[in-house]
PALUMKE-448893 format. One record per residue (C-alpha): x, y, z. Coordinates in steps of 0.5 Angstrom, whole numbers, plus 2048, in hexadecimal, padded with zeros to 3 digits. Example, Ala and Ser with C-alpha at 12.3 -4.5 7.8 and 13.67 -1.06 7.14 Angstrom:
BEGIN
8197F7810/81B7FE80E/
END
This chain:
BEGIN
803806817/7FC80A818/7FC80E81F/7F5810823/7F5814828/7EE81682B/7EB81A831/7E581C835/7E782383A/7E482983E/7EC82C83B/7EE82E834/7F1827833/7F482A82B/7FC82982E/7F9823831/7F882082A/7FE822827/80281F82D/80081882D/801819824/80881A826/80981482A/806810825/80B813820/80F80E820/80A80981D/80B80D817/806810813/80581580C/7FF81A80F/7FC81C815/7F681F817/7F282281D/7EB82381E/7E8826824/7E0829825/7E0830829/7D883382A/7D682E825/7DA82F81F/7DF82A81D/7E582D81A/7EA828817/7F282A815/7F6824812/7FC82580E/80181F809/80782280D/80A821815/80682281B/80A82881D/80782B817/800829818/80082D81F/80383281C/7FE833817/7F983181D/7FB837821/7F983C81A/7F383A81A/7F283B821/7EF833822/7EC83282A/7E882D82D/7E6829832/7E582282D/7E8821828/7EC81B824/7F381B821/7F681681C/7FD814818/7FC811812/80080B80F/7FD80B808/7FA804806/7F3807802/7F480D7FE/7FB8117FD/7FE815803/7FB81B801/7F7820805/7EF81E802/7F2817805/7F481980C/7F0818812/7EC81A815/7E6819810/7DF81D811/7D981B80E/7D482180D/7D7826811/7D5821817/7D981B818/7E081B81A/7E3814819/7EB81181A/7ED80A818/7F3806819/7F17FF814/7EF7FC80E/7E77FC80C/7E67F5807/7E07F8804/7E07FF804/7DF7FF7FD/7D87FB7FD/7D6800803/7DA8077FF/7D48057F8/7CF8057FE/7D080B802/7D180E7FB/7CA80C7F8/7C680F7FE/7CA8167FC/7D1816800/7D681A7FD/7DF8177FE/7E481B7FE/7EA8167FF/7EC80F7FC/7EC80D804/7E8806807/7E680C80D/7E3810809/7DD80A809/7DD80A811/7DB811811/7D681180D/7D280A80F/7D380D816/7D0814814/7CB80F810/7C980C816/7C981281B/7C281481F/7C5818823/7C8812828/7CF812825/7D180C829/7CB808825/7CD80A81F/7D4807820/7D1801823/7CD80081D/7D3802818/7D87FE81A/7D27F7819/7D37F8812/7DB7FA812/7DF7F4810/7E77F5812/7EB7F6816/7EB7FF81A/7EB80281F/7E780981F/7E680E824/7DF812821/7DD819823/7D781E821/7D6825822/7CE823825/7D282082A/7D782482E/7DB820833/7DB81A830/7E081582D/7DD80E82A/7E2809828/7E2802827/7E77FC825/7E87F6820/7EF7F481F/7F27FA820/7F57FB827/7F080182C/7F1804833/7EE808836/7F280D83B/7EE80F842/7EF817845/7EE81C849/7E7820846/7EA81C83F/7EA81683C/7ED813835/7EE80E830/7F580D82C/7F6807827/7FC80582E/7FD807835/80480B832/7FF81182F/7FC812836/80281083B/80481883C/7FC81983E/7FA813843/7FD80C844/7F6809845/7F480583F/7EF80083D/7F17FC837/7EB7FB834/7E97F4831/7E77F282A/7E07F4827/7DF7F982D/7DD80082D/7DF805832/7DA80B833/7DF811837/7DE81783A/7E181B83E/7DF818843/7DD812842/7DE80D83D/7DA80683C/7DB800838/7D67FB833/7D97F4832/7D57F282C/7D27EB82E/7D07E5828/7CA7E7825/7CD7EE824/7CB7F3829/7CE7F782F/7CF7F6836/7D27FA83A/7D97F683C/7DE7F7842/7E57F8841/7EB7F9846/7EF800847/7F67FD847/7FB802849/801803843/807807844/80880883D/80E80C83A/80C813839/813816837/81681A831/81B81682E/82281A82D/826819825/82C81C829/83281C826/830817820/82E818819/828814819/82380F81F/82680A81B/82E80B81D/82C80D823/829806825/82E802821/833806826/82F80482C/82E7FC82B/8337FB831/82E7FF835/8297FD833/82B7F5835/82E7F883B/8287FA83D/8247F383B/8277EF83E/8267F3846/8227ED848/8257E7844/82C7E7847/82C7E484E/82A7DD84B/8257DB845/81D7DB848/8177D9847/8147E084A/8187E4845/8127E2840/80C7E3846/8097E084C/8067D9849/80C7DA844/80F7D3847/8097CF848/8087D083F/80F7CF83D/80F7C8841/80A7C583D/80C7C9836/80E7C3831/80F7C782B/80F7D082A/80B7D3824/80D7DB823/8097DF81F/80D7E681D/80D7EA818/8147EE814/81B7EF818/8177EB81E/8167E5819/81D7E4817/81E7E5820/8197DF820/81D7DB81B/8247DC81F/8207DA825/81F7D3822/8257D2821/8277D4829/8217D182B/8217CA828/8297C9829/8297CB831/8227C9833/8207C382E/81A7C582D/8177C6826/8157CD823/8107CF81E/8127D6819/80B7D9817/80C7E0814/8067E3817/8027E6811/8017DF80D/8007DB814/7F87DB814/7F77D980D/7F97D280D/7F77CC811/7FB7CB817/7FB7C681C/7F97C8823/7FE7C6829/7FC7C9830/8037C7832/8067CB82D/8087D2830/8067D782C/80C7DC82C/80B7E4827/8107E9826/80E7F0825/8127F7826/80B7FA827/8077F582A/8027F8824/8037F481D/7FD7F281B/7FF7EC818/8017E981E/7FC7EB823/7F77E781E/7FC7E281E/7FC7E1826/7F67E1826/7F47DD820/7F97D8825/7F67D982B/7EF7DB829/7ED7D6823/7F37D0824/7F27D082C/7FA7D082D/7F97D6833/8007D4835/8037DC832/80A7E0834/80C7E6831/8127EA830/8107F282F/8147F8830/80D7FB832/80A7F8838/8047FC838/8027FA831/7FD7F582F/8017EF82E/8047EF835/7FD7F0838/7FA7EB834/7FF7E5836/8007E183B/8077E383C/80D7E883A/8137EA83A/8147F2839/81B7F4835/81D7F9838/8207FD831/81C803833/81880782D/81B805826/81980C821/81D80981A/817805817/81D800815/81E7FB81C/8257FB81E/8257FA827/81E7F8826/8217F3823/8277F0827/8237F182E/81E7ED82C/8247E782A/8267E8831/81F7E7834/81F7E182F/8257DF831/8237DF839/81D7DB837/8227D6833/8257D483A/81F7D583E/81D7CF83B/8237CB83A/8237CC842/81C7C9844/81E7C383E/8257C1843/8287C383D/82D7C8841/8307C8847/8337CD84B/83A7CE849/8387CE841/8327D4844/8387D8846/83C7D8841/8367D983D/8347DF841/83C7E2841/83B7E2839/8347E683A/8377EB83F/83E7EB839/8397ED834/8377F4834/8407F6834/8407F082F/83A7F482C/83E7FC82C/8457F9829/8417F6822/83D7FC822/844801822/8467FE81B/841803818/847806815/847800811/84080080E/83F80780C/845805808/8417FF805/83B803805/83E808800/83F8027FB/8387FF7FC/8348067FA/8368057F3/8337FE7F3/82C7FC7F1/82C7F57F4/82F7F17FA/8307E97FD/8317E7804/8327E2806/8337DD80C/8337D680F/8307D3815/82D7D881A/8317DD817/82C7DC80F/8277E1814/82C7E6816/82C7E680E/8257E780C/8257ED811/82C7F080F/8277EF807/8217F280A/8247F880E/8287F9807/8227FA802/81D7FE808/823804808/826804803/8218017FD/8277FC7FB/8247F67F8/8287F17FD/8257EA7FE/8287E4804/82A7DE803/82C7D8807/8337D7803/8327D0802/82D7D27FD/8317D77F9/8337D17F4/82B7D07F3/8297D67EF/82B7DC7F2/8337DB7F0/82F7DD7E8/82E7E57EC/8367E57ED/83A7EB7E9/83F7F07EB/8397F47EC/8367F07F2/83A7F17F8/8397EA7FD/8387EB804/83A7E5808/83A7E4810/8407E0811/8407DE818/8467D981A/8427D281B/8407CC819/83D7CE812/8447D3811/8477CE80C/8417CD808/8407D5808/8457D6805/8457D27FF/83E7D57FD/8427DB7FE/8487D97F9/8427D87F5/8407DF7F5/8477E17F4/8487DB7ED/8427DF7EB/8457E67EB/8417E97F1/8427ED7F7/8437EB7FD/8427EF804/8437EA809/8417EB811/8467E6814/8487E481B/84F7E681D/8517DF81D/84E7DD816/8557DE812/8517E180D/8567E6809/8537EB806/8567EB7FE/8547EF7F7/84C7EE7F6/84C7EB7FE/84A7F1804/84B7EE80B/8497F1811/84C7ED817/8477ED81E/84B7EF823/8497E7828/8467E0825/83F7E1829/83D7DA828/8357D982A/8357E082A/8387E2824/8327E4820/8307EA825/8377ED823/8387EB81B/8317EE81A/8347F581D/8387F6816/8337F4812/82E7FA815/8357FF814/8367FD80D/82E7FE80C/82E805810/83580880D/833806805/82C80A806/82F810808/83480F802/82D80F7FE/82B815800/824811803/82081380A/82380D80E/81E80E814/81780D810/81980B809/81380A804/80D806804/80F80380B/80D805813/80F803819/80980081C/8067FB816/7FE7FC81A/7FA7F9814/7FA7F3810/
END
């Protein structure tokens, strides 16, 4: 999703800018730019292609400065062409980036275009340029304060004009900022990734700020309730950042990469939680919140919405205590019922969706449930620094839009909390802990053998690429593991595919069954196998084709039209950290077969940073 990165020195800060894009390549994006004042001009370079290209094309045109903006575009308002790219200037003046949603852009376009500005974009930032170059009498830093008065939406904006050298104003509403503190320099990225190469010392700013740096200053105007500006004060937190290239290596795509690196990537998670289930794992006052939750609530979004739904299963069987789903994006336009002892748990690999951020902070703000937990791989993102507790997975940088050790690290983080509670409830005593705690540290071997059945699906994937739809289905905790194996499948490959709880198969979808439609089912051997397998013997009655993910020990044979892969171990509680890994392979392999761009597939980015 949308990038920023800014910045006030007395150096030419051009590779700076350029740098921090290329931390933010991740998020994923279709257009970049760069913008940067120098003796008073203002110079722009923006391109639909990578950020590689853009400083190539940067040092061509000689680009230098010592303030500038930089930005790569997720397109929302406009096409991903270069007219659309950002930066935007208005009047050869005002330089402006943006990462959000403008709700009425369109009312203030006619307005501005009544009083003779001219549009060269189909954007919504294009209007921010304009309406701050319109408020401009020669204090830039007043004329965004009184811009964004009539902005409704969400942003973040980092603004520079050529009248002003050494100056960057930015400010916030909804969408994450943080200013990064140097030495003779300052910046603003959209996180503190952009900037974690050039300083540690960070100042995440509050909603509704605006922040005026320099070179070497920077202050920050809160806005009070009747709409003015005061100056606010803000901590200077010390974050260690990953600043780091990420290495393809010997693999073909990000994506492969990080399915082969799951058993790591939960090895590394699980560091602090194997010497017994803790509290402390989730935080300083982390025993105190969980021993008076009643009921958890989690707010998430895509993949980590289907790890909220397997969670509950954990949670409510070994904890006993209930547990809410809400999908993040559609929990804050409803009526619900506040419960401050409810535990307020989000899930996030970027700790920057927008969607759940404002459902956190509908929860916590709006409904006074101030109990909050979040589980995120990046412990410097906004949703860890906005809650009460954290657990940090430990699945290092995910590049592939599509999450795969994202994912399964945050299974076991849940899984930890599961018996966290269990424990502060006397529902597990310390024998049935070790056991527990012995299958956990199994789990990354259990992991690699599951995953050395890649031959297999690259097999099944070569008969999926021909295909135009696909079922999965599941029972239980496993119905989850089913929706993710569907959502990973459409996100890469474009196959149609959709989940389904098995038992629900003769309820409308069994009409959708053909020789065309290939069946996916998780078919774990526990208490629901023997039902399982009659919904599959009604996908076989009815001429479909079955490729079944069983475990060793399920006496599934595979036949004609019926395709068995057998999990080397029954993982019992577990199980589905290991059914999914087949279900990412398939996913992965039938995306090549279709020739497809499997690590940023069309229209999705990695970071979902607006709504």
């Amino acid at each position: 999703m949308c990038g920023i990165v800014a910045a006030a020195s007395r150096r030419d800060i051009v590779s700076i800018l350029l740098e921090g894009l290329r931390r933010l390549e991740y998020r994923g994006y279709d257009s970049c730019g760069i913008a940067t004042l120098n003796n008073g001009a203002l110079n722009c370079v923006r391109t639909v292609s990578r950020v590689h290209e853009l400083a190539e094309r940067a040092s061509e045109d000689g680009l230098t400065g010592t303030t500038g903006i930089a930005h790569t575009r997720w397109a929302t308002h406009g096409a991903p062409e270069v007219c659309n790219a950002h930066p935007h200037i208005s009047c050869g003046h005002i330089a402006v980036v943006h990462n959000g949603i403008i709700e009425n852009y369109e009312e203030l376009r006619r307005d501005l275009q009544v009083k003779g500005y001219v549009f060269t974009s189909q954007t919504d930032t294009e209007v921010i340029a304009h309406l701050i170059n319109a408020h401009d009498d020669g204090d830039l830093l007043q004329a965004v304060m009184s811009a964004v008065k009539l902005i409704r939406g969400s942003y973040a904006i980092a603004v520079i004009a050529n009248d002003e050298p050494n100056r960057v104003i930015a400010a916030r509403q909804g969408s994450p900022m943080v200013v990064g503190l140097g030495d003779g320099e300052n910046f603003v990225a959209s996180d503190a990734m952009a900037v974690g190469g050039m300083t540690e010392r960070i100042v995440y700013i509050h909603e509704g700020d605006i922040v005026d740096v320099r070179p070497d200053s920077w202050k920050v105007y809160e806005r009070t309730e009747g709409g003015d500006y005061i100056t606010a004060k803000r901590e200077v937190q010390v974050v260690h950042a990953y600043a780091g290239v990420v290495e393809l290596g010997p693999y073909r795509h990000f994506m492969q990469k990080e399915i082969l690196e799951q058993p790591r990537a939960v090895s590394d998670t699980l560091l602090e939680g194997v010497a017994a289930f803790s509290p402390t794992l989730f935080g300083a006052d982390a025993e105190g919140i969980f021993s008076n939750t009643k009921r958890l609530l989690f707010l998430a979004c895509g993949t980590s919405y289907y790890a909220a739904l397997t969670a509950k299963y954990w949670i409510e069987e070994v904890a006993g205590i209930p547990c809410d789903v809400e999908i993040a994006s559609e929990y804050r336009y409803r009526v619900s019922v506040s419960d401050p002892q409810t535990l307020v748990v989000t899930i996030s690999q970027s700790g920057e969706t927008a969607d759940t951020l404002a459902a956190l902070r509908h929860a916590r703000d709006d409904l006074g449930m101030t109990q909050t937990l979040t589980i995120c791989n990046v412990a410097t993102s906004a949703m860890v620094n906005e809650s009460r507790l954290a657990y940090i997975t430990r699945a290092g940088v995910e590049i592939g839009v599509a999450s795969t050790k994202a994912f399964t690290t945050q299974l076991v983080a849940l899984y930890l909390l599961a018996f966290t509670l269990a424990k502060l409830n006397g529902r597990l005593d310390r024998t049935a802990e070790e056991d527990e705690l012995k299958r956990l540290r199994h789990l990354p071997a259990a992991m690699s053998s599951v995953l050395a059945l890649e031959p297999q699906l690259i097999a099944w994937a070569e008969s999926f690429a021909a295909k135009q739809h696909a079922l999965f289905l599941g029972r239980g905790m496993h119905y989850p593991i089913a929706l993710e194996g569907a959502l990973k499948l459409k996100e890469i490959s474009y196959i149609h595919a959709e989940a389904y709880p098995a038992g629900e198969l003769k309820h409308g979808p069994l009409a959708l069954v053909d020789r065309e439609m290939p069946v996916v089912t998780v078919a774990p051997n526990d208490c629901l196998l023997e039902k399982l397998k009659s919904n599959m013997q009604e996908v076989r009655a009815r001429g479909g084709e079955l490729y079944v993910c069983a475990d060793g020990d399920s006496v599934i044979d595979a036949t004609e039209g019926m395709h068995v892969i057998r999990l080397p171990e029954n993982y019992g509680r577990l199980s589905p950290i290991l059914h999914v890994l087949p279900l990412q392979l398939l996913a992965y392999h039938t995306a090549v077969a279709c020739g497809n761009d499997v690590d940023k597939p069309r229209n999705l980015a990695k970071s979902v940073t607006v709504e």
